[in-house]
C-alpha positions as CSV (number, residue, x, y, z in Angstrom):
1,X,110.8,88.2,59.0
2,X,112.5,86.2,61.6
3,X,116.7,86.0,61.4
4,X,118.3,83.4,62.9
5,X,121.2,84.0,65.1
6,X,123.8,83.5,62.7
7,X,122.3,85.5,60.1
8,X,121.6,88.4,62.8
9,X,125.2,88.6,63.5
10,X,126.4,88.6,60.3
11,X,124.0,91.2,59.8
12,X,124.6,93.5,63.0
13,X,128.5,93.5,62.0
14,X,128.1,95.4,59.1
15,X,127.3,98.5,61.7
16,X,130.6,97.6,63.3
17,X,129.0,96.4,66.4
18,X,131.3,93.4,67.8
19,X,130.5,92.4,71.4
20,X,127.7,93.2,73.2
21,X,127.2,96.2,74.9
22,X,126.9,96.0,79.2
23,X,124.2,98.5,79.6
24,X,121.2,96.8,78.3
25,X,118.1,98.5,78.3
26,X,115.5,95.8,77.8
27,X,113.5,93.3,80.3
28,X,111.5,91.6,77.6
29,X,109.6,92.6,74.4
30,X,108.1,91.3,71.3
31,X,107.9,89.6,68.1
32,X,106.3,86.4,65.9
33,X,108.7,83.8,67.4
34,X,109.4,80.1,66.6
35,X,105.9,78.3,68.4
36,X,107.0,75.1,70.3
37,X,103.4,73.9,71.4
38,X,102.9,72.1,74.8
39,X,99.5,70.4,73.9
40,X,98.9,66.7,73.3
41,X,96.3,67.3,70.9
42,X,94.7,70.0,68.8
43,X,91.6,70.1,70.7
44,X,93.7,71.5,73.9
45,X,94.9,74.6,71.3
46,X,90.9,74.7,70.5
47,X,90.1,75.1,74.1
48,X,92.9,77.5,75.2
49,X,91.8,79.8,71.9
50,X,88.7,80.7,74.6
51,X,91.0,82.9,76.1
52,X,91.4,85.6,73.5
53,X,87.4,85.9,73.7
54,X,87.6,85.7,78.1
55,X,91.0,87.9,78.8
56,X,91.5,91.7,77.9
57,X,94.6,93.4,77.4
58,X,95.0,94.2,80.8
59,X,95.4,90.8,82.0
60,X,98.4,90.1,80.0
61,X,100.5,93.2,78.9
62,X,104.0,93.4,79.5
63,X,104.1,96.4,82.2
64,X,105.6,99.6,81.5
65,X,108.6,98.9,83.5
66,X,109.2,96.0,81.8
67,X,109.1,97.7,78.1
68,X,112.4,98.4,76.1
69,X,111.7,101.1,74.0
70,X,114.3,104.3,72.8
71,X,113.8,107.9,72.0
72,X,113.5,109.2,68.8
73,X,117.5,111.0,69.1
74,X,119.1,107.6,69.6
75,X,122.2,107.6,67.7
76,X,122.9,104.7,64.6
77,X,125.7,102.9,66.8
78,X,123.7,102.8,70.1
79,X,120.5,101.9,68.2
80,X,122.7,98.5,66.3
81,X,124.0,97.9,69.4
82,X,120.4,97.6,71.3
83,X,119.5,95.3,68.5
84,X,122.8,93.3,68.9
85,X,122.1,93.1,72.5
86,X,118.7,92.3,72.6
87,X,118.0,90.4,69.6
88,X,115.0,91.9,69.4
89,X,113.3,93.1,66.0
90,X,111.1,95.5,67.0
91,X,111.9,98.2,69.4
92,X,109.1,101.1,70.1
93,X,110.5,104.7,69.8
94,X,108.9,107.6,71.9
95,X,109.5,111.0,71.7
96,X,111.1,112.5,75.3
97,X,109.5,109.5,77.1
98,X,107.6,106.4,76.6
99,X,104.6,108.4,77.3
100,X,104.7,110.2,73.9
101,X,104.9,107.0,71.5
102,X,105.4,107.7,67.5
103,X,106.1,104.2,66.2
104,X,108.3,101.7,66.1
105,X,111.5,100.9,64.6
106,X,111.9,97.2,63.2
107,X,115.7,95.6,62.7
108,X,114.6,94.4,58.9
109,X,114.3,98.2,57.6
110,X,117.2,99.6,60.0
111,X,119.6,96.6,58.3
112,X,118.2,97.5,54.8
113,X,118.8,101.7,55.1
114,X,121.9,101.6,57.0
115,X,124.0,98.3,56.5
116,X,126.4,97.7,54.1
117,X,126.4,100.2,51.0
118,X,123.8,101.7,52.6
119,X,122.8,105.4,53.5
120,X,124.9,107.6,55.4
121,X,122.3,110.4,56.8
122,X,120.4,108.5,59.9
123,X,117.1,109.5,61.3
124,X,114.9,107.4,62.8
125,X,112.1,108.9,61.5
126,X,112.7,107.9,58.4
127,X,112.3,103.9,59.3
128,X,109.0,104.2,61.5
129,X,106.3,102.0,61.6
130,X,102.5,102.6,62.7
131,X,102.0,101.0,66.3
132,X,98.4,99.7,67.2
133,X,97.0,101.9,70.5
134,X,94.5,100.0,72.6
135,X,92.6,100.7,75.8
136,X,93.2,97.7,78.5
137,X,89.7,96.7,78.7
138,X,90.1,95.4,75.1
139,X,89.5,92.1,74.1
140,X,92.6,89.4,73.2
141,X,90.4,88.0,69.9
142,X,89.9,92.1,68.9
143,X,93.3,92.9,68.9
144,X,94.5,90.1,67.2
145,X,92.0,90.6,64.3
146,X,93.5,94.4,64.3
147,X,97.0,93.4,64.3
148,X,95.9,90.9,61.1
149,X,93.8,93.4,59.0
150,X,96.6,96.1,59.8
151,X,99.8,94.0,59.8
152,X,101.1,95.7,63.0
153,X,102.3,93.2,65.2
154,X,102.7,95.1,68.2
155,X,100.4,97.6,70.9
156,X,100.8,99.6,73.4
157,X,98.2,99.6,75.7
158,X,97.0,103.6,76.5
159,X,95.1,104.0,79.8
160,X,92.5,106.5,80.3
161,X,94.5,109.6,81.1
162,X,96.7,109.0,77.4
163,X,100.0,107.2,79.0
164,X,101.3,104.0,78.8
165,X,100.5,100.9,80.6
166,X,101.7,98.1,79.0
167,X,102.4,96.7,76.0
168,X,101.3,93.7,73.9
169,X,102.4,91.6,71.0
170,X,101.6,89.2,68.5
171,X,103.5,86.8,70.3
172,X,101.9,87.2,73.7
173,X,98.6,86.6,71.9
174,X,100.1,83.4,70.4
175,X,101.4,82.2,73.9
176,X,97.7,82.0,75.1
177,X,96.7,79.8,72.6
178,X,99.8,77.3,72.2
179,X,101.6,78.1,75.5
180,X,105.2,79.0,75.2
181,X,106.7,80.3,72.8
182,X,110.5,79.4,72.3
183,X,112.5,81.7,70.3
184,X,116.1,80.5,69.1
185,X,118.1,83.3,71.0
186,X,115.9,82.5,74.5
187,X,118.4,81.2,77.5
188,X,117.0,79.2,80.2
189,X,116.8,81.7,83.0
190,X,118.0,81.1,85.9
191,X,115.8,82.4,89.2
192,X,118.1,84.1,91.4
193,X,118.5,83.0,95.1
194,X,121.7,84.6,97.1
195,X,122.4,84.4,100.6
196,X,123.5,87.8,101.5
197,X,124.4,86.6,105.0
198,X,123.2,83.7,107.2
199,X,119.7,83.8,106.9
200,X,119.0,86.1,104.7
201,X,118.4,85.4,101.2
202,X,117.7,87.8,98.3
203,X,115.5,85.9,95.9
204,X,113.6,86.0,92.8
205,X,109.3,86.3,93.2
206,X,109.0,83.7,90.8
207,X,111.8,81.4,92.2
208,X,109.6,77.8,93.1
209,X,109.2,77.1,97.2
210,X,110.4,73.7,96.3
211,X,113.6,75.0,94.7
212,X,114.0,77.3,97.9
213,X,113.9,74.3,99.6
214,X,116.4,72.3,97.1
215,X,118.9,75.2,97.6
216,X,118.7,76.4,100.7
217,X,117.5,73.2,103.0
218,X,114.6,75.5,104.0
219,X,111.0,74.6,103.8
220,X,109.3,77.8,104.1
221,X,105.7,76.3,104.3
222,X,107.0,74.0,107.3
223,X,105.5,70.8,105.6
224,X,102.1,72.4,104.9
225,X,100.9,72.1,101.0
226,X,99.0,75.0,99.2
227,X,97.1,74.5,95.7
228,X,97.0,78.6,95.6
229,X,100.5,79.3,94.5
230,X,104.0,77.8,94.1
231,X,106.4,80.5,94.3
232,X,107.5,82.8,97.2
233,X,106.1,85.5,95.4
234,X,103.3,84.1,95.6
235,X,103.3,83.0,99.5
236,X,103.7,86.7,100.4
237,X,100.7,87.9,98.0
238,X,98.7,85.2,99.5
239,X,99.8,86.5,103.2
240,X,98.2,90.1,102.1
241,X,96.0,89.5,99.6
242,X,97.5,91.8,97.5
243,X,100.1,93.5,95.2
244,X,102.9,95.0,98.6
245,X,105.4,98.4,97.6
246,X,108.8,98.3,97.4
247,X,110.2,98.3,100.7
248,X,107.2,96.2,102.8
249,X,108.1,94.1,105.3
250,X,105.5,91.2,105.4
251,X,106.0,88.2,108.5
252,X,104.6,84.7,107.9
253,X,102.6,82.8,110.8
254,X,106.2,81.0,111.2
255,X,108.2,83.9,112.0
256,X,110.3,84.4,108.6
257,X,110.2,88.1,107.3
258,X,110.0,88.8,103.5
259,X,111.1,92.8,102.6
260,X,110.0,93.8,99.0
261,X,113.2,94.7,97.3
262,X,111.1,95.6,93.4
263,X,108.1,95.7,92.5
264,X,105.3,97.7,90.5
265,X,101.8,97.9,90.3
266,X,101.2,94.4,88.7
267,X,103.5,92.3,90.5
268,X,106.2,91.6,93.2
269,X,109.8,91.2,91.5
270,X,112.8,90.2,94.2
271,X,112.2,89.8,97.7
272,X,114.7,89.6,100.6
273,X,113.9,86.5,102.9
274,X,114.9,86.8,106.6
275,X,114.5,83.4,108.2
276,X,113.1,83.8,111.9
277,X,116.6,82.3,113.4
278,X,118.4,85.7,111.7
279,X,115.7,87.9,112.7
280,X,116.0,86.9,116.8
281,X,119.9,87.2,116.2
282,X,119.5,90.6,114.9
């Protein structure tokens, strides 16, 4: 069931949840979106489709960190309000922490139990859904015959000592066969880039060298050209060779000085960029 944003609206009010809430608990998470394919032809769908056979789960779950999920206790009012301010329609539910999953909870059965005229007693128990559990070494094409046969739409992905490592949804699957998937109440994000002081930028991984050079006037490869990666995040991995921790200091051959500012185990998240004219100032 997919609601549009109108419809979600009309729907949420009938908790008596108006604007949205500030304290947002949710990154990113899950469910069968509206497809908008990037592929000139159907044999370039037939060839990404390869993936589900060549990737596992580890390759493309949604890290830990990155999971919105809420305990079993959450309250009816805080529980519409996620919903309102996530626009998400299904949330996973854990009991004391996210390490302890029972189910999930999905918007269509919360609406139907507890809107208008509906019951008055709330437990979320009582509008669970099954999850799938999966180890990471699992194939794409296995999990998305699992999530067919069963009708569960969404996994968490369990590692070897029984905790959580990621999750991973019908959608994700359907993003490696048709690219990006576009959902109705997606904004175009924009990567941050702030100059804290002369110098000194605090900066989205993700954010393009090119666009770091658009905004700031500062070309951080010094006119070189790399086919390996596009992004800042990517420069400092590629400095390394690996994933750095939060609070590593990394210099390029130029002089500039990148501090990790967030990051986990699969990837670096912001980065504070000290341009070598700052750093002999300092």
């Amino acid at each position: 069931m997919i609601i549009n944003k109108l419809k979600f609206n009309e729907i949420i009010r009938l908790f008596g949840v108006g604007k949205k809430t500030k304290d947002s608990l949710v990154k990113r998470n899950l469910t069968p979106r509206k497809v908008v394919s990037g592929f000139d032809n159907i044999g370039d769908m037939g060839v990404n489709v390869k993936n589900l056979r060549d990737l596992r789960l580890a390759d493309i779950a949604i890290p830990k960190s990155d999971i919105t999920a809420i305990s079993e206790k959450t309250s009816k009012n805080k529980l519409a309000n996620i919903f309102n301010e996530t626009t998400f329609t299904r949330i996973p539910v854990y009991n004391d922490t996210l390490d302890n999953p029972i189910g999930l909870v999905h918007f269509k059965d919360f609406a139907l139990r507890h809107g208008f005229g509906g019951a008055k007693t709330f437990s979320i128990k009582k509008i669970l859904r099954p999850l799938i559990y999966a180890p990471p070494s699992m194939r794409l094409d296995k999990l998305m015959q699992k999530m067919q046969n069963e009708r569960i739409f969404m996994a968490l992905v369990i590692d070897e000592y029984g905790g959580v490592d990621g999750m991973v949804t019908i959608e994700d699957l359907l993003e490696q066969i048709v690219g990006e998937i576009f959902d109705e109440h997606d904004e175009e994000e924009a990567l941050q880039c702030i100059e804290q002081k002369p110098g000194v930028f605090l900066v989205d991984s993700r954010l393009e060298l090119q666009d770091f050079l658009s905004q700031t006037g500062v070309d951080l490869l010094h006119g070189e050209t790399s086919d390996e990666y596009d992004t800042i995040g990517g420069l400092v991995f590629h400095l390394i060779d690996r994933i750095p921790i939060r609070g590593e200091i990394v210099h390029d051959k130029n002089g500039n000085e990148y501090t990790v500012v967030e990051a986990d185990l699969r990837r670096i998240k912001k980065l504070r960029v000290a341009l070598k004219m700052q750093i002999k100032k300092a």
